[in-house]
C-alpha positions as CSV (number, residue, x, y, z in Angstrom):
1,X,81.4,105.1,51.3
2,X,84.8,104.1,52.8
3,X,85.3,101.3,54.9
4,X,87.3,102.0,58.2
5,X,89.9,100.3,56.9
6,X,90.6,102.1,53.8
7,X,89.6,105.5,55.9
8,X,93.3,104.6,58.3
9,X,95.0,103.1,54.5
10,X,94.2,107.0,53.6
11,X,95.1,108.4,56.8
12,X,97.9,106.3,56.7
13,X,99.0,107.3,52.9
14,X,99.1,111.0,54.0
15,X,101.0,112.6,55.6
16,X,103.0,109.2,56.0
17,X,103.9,107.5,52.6
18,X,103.2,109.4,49.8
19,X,105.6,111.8,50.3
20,X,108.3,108.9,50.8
21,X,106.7,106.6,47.8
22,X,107.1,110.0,46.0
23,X,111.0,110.9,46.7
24,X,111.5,107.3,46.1
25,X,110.1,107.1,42.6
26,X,111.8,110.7,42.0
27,X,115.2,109.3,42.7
28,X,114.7,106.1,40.7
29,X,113.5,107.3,37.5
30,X,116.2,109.9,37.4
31,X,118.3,110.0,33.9
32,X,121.2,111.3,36.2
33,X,122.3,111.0,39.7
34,X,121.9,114.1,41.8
35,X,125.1,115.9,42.7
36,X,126.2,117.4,46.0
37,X,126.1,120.9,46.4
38,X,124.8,123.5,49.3
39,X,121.3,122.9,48.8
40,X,121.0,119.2,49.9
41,X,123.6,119.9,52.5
42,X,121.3,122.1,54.0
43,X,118.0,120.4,53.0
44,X,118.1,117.7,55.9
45,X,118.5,120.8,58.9
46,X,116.6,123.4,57.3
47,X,113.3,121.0,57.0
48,X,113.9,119.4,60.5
49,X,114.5,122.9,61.9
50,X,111.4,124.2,60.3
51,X,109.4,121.4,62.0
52,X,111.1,122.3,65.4
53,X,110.2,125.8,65.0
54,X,106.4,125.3,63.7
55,X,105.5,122.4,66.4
56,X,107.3,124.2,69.0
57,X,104.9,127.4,67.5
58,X,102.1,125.1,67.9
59,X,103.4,123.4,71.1
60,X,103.8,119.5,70.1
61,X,106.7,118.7,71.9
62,X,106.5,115.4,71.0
63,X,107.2,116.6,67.4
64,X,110.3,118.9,68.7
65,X,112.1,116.1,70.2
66,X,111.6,113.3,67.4
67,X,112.7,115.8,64.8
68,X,115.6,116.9,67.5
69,X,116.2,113.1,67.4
70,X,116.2,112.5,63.8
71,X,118.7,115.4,63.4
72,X,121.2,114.3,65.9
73,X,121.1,110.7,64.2
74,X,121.5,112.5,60.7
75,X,124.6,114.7,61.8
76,X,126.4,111.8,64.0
77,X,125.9,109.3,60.8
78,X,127.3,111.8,58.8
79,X,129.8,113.0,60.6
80,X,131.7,110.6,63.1
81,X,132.7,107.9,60.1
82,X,132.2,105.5,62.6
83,X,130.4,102.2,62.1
84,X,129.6,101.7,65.3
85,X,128.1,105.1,66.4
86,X,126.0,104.6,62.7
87,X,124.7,101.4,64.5
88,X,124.0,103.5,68.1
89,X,122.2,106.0,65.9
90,X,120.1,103.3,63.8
91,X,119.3,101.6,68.1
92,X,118.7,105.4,69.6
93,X,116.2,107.3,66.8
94,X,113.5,104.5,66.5
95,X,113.2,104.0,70.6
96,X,113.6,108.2,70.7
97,X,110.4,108.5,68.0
98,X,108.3,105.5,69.7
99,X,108.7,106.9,73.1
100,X,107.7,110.4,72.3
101,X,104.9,109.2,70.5
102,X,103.5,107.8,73.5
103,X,104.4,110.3,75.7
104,X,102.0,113.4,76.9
105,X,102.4,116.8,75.5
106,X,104.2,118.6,78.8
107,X,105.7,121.4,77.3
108,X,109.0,122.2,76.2
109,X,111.0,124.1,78.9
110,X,108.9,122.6,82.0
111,X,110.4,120.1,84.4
112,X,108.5,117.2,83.0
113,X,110.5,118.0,79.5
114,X,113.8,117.8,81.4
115,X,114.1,114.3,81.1
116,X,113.4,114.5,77.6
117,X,116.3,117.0,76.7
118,X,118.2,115.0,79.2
119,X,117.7,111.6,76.4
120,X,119.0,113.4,73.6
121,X,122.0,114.6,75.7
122,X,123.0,111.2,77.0
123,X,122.6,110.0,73.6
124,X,124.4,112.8,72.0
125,X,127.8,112.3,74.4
126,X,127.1,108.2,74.1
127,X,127.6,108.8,70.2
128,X,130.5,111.2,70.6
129,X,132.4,108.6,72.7
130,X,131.6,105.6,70.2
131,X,133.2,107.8,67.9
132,X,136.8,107.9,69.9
133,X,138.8,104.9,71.0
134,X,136.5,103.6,74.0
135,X,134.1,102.9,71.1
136,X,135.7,99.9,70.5
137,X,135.0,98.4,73.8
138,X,131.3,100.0,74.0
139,X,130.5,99.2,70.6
140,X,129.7,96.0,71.1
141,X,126.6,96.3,72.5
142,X,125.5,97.7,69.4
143,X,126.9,95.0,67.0
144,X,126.3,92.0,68.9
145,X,124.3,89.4,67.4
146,X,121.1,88.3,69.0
147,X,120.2,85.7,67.3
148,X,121.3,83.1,66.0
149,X,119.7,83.8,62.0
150,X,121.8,86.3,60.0
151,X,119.9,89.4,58.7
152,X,119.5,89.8,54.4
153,X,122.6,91.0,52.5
154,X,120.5,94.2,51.8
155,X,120.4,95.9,55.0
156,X,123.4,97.8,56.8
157,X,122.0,97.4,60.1
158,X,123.6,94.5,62.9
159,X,120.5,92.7,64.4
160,X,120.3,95.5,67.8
161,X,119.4,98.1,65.5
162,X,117.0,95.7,63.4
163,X,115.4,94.7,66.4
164,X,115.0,98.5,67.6
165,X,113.6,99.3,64.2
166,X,110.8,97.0,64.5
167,X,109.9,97.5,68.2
168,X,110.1,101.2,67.1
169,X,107.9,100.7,64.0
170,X,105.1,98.8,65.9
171,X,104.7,101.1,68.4
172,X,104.1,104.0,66.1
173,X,101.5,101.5,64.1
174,X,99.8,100.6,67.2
175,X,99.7,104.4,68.3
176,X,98.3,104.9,64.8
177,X,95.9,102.4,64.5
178,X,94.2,103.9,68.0
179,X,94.2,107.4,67.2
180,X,94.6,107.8,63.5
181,X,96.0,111.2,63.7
182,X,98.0,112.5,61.1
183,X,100.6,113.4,63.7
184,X,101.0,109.9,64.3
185,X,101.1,109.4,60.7
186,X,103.6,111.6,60.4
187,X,106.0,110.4,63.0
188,X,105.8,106.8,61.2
189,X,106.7,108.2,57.9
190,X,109.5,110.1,59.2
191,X,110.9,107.3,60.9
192,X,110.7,105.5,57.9
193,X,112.4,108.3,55.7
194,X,115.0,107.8,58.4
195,X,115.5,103.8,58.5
196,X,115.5,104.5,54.7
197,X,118.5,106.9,54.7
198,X,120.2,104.4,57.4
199,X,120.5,102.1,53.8
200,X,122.7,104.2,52.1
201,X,125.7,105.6,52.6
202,X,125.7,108.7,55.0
203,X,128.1,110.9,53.1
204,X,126.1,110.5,49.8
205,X,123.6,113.2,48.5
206,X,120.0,110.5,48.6
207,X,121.0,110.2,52.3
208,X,120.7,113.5,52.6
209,X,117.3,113.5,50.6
210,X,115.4,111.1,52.3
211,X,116.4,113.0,56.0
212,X,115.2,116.3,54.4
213,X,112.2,114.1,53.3
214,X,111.5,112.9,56.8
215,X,111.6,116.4,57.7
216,X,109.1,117.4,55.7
217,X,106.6,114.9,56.0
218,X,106.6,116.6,60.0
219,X,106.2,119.2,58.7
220,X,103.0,118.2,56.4
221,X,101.8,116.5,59.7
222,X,101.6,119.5,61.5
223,X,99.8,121.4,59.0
224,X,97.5,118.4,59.0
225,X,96.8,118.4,62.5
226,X,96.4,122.0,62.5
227,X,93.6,121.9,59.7
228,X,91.7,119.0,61.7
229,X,91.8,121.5,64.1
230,X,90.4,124.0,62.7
231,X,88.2,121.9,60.1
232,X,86.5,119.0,61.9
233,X,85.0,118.0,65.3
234,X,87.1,116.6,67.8
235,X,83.9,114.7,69.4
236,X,82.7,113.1,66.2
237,X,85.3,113.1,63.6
238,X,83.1,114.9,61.1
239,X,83.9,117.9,59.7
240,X,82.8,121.3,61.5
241,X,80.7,124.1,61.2
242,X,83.4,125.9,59.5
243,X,83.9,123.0,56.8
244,X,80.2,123.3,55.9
245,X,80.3,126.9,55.4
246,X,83.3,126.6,52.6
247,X,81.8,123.5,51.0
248,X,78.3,125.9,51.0
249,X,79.8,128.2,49.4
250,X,81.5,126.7,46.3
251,X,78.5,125.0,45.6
252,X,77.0,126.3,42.3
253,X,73.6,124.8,40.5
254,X,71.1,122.3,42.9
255,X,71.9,120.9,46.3
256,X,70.0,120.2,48.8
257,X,70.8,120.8,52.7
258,X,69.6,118.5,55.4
259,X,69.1,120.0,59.3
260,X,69.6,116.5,61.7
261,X,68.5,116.9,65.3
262,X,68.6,114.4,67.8
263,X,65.7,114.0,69.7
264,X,65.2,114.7,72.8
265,X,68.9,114.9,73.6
266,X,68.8,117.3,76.6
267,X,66.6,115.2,78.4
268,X,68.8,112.1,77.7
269,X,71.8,114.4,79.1
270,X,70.0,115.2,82.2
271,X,69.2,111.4,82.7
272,X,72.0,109.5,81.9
273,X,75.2,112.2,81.5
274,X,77.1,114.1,79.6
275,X,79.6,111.0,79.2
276,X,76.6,109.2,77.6
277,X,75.5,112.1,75.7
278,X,78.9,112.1,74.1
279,X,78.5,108.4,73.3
280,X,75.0,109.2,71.7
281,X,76.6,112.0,69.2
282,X,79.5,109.8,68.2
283,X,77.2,107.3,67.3
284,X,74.9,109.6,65.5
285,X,77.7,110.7,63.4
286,X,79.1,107.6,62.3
287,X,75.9,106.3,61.2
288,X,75.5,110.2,59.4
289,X,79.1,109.3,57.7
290,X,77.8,106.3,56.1
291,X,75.3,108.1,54.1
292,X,74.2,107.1,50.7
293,X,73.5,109.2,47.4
294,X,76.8,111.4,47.3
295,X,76.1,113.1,50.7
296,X,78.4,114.4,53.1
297,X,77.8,115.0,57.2
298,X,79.1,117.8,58.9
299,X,78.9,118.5,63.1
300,X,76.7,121.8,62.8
301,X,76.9,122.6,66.6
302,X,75.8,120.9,70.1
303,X,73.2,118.0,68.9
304,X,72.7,119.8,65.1
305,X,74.4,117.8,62.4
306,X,74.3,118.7,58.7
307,X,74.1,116.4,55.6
308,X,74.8,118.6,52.7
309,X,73.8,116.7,48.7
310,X,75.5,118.4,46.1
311,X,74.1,118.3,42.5
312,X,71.0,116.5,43.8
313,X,67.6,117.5,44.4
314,X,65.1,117.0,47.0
315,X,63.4,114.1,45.4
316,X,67.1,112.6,45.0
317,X,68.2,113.5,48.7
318,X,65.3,112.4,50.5
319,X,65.1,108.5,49.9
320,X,69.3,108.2,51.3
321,X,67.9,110.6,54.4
322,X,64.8,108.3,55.4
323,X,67.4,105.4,55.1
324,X,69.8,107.2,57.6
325,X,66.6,108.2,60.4
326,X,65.6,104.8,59.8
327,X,69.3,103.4,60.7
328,X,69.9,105.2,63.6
329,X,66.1,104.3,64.9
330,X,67.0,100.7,64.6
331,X,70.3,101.3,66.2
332,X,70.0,100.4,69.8
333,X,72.2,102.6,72.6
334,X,73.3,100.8,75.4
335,X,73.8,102.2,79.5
336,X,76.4,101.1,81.1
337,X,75.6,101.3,85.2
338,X,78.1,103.9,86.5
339,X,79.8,101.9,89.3
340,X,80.8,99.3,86.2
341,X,84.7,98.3,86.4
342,X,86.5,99.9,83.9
343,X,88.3,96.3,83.5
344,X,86.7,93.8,83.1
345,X,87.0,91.2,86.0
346,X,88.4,87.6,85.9
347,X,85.1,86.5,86.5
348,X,82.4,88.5,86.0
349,X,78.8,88.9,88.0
350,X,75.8,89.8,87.0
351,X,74.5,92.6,88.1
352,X,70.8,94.0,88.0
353,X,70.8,96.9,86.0
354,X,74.1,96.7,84.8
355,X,73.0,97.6,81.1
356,X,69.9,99.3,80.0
357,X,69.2,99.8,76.0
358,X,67.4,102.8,74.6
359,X,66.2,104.0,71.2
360,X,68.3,106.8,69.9
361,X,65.9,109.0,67.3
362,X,66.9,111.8,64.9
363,X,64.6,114.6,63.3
364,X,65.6,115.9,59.8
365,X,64.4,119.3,57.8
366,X,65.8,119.4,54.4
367,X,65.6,122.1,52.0
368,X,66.5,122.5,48.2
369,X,68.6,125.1,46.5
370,X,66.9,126.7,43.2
371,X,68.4,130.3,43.6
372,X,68.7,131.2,47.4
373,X,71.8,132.0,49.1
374,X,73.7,129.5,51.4
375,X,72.4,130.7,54.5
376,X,69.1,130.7,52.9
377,X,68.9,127.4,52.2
378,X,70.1,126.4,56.0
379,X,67.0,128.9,57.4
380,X,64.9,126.7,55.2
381,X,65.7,123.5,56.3
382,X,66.0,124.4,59.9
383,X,62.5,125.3,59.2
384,X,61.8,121.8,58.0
385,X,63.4,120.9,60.7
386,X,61.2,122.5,63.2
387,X,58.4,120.9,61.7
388,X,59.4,117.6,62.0
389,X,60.1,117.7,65.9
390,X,56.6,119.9,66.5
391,X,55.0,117.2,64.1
392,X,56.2,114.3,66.3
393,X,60.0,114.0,65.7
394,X,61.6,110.8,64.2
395,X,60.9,112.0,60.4
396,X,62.1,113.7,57.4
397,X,60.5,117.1,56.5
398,X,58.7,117.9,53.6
């Protein structure tokens, strides 16, 4: 079972780093250097401009604009020769990819997106001015020292651009840390494919590698996100309906397939609220994530959940199933009174009331497979299942 932490280390790894560890081991255990030619001059805009054109498909704006951003810093490094507008870039694209990160999806050609194309087009005439002789006098901003410690001998950038890779960095690692969505994950590792690049020089071929690299780690993002999508429950985190089907059906030999219900959930969500009864399935499923025994939970519709056992029997399953009911029966759910702060105050009262714990239970039918068909085996265990409530619910079945 995976800890939370090693659950956002894996989230993190992908779509994030391994594709950058990757291009960076590729590169370094190379015989020979690469050598320029069309294809890397192209690689850089032809993976950002798919990810425009995909997350513009899929209408992540927040996507369009960071990979917008990332392009306009790869073409004015390359292209102005000037140190200073390479420090403006190395200041602009970390703020650009923090701030739409934390911005809400508003569309792309909507009036709330007109600011956004109206950043990239300050920035993009700032840079073309740096470029020309009032850069001298404008540049500074970029180049001045902040403080007072001089930065390693390794690193290109002046301390403004340090400074605005760092504030740029933690954002999209505290953004992360509370959604751990592999969007997220995948605007951190294209900014760092991007601060990366920044460290060598612009007109050489790797430069153009690790942009192309940021843009594909978008790219894998998006196809990430899209699969969650389609794949696992929004509410719960586990994986959906649809997930259980496929992993049914490349099962081959024993398994057995658990039916969870909670019990009495409509009344709870008459009583206390939907709100609540959210709270209640979230719960459920994270104690159903931590099973034992080589299971594996699944969100099998409204207050259904699925635990599915490959390679094991019933005999096998059903000790790790009467540890999960027993879990969640000694899990305790706690009411919040409904006219409770959202903040909490300076000094707080006590209220009468203000907290109420109740006993959440779950039901469970299981069923083995010997020969029957997928669907079979679910009949069977919702069977079980049906047993177990009209039997006096909070047990396994048989």
């Amino acid at each position: 079972m995976r800890t939370p932490l090693a659950r956002a280390f894996f989230a993190l790894c992908w779509p994030a780093l391994l594709p950058l560890a990757a291009v960076a081991v590729w590169l370094r255990t190379r015989a020979a250097p690469l050598e320029a030619g069309a294809v890397w001059s192209l690689a850089p805009y032809l993976t950002l401009a798919a990810a425009v054109g995909l997350a513009w498909r899929f209408g992540r704006g927040r996507v369009v604009f960071a990979a917008l951003s990332l392009g306009l810093g790869a073409e004015a490094a390359q292209r102005l020769g000037s140190p200073v507008a390479l420090q403006a870039v190395a200041v602009f694209v970390p703020l650009d990819v923090a701030l739409f990160a934390l911005l809400r999806e508003r569309g792309l050609v909507t009036p709330a997106a007109l600011s956004r194309w109206g950043v990239l087009a300050v920035q993009a005439v700032l840079l073309g001015v740096l470029a020309g002789p009032a850069g001298t006098r404008l540049g500074a901003a970029f180049t001045r020292p902040l403080l007072d410690a001089p930065l390693p001998s390794w690193t290109p950038l002046a301390w403004p651009a340090a400074l605005a890779t760092i504030v740029g960095a933690l954002v999209l690692l505290v953004r992360f840390a509370m959604t751990r969505g592999p969007l997220e994950s995948g605007l951190l590792g294209a900014l760092a494919a991007f601060v990366v690049a920044l460290h060598t020089p612009p007109e050489s071929v790797v430069f153009r590698v690790y942009v192309a690299t940021a843009g594909v780690v978008l790219l894998l993002a998006l196809v990430e996100t899209t699969y969650s999508l389609a794949f696992r429950d929004q509410l719960t985190g586990l994986p959906g309906r649809r997930a259980l089907d496929e992993a049914l059906q490349r099962l081959t030999g024993t398994y057995t397939v658990a039916m969870v219900d909670v019990d009495h959930f409509k009344k709870f969500n008459d009583k206390y609220g939907h709100d609540a009864g959210d709270e209640v399935l979230r719960m459920v499923a994270s104690r159903l994530a931590g099973v034992t025994g080589g299971g594996r939970a699944f969100r099998y519709g409204g207050e259904e959940f699925t635990v599915l056992f490959p390679g094991r029997g019933l005999d096998e399953a059903r000790p790790h199933l009467e540890d999960l009911r027993a879990r969640i029966a000694d899990s305790r759910f706690v009411i919040r009174a409904a006219g409770r702060p959202r903040k909490k105050p300076a000094k707080p009262r006590a209220t009468k009331g203000a907290r109420k714990e109740v006993a959440v239970t779950v039901s469970i039918g299981a069923a083995e497979r010997a020969s029957e068909s997928p669907p079979a085996v679910v009949k069977s265990a919702d069977q079980q299942l049906y047993k177990a409530k009209k039997a006096g619910r909070n047990q396994v079945m048989p």
